[in-house]
C-alpha positions in Angstrom: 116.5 165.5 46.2 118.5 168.4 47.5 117.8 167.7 51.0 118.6 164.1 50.7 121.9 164.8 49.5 122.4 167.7 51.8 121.9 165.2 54.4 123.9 162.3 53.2 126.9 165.1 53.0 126.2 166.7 56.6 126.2 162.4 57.4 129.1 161.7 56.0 131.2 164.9 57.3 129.9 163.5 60.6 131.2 159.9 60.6 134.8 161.5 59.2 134.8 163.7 62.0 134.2 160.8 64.3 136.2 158.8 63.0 139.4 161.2 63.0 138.6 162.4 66.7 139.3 158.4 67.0 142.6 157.5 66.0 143.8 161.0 67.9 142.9 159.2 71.2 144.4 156.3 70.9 147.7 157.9 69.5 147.9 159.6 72.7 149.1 156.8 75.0 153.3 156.6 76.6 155.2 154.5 75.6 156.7 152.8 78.8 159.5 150.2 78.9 160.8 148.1 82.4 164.3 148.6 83.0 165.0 146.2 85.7 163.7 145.6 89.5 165.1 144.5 92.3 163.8 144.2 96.1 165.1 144.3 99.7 163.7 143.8 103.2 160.6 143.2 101.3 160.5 146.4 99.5 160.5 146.5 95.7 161.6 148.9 93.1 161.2 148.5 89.3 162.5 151.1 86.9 160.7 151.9 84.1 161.4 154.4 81.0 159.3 156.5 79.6 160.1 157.2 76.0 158.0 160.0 75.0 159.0 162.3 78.1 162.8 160.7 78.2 162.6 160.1 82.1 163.3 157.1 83.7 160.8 156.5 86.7 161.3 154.1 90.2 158.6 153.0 91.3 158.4 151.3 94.9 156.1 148.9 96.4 156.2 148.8 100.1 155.3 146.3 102.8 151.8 144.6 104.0 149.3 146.3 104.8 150.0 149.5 103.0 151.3 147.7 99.7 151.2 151.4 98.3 152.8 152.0 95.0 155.0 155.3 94.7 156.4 156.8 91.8 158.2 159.5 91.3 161.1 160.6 88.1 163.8 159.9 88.4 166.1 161.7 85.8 164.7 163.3 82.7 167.5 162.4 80.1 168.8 165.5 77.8 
């Protein structure tokens, strides 16, 4: 009888610990909102801001074939 119920508490510990590790992983993601975008000579650049770092991000796409995406802050805002 002991061991049973030192089992079901070492269980249950278990599937609390699991459970918390959980919800701190997906708590974890940014938070990232699209400013605006505009293009030119068929390159592109969107603006995006992040709000848990405060920077503001432009991100450009180029031409074909590349088509590479490059990203780099901006401004970090105080």
């Amino acid at each position: 009888m002991l061991k049973t119920a030192g089992l079901l508490l070492v269980a249950a510990i278990a599937a609390y610990a699991f459970h918390a590790f959980a919800q701190l992983r997906t708590d974890v993601r940014p938070v990232v909102t699209p400013v605006g975008s505009s293009s030119s000579n068929g390159t592109s650049v969107a603006w995006f801001y992040d709000t848990t770092e405060r920077t503001v991000f432009a991100c450009r796409i180029g031409q074909a074939p590349a088509d590479t995406v490059d990203c780099k802050a901006k401004a970090t805002l105080q």
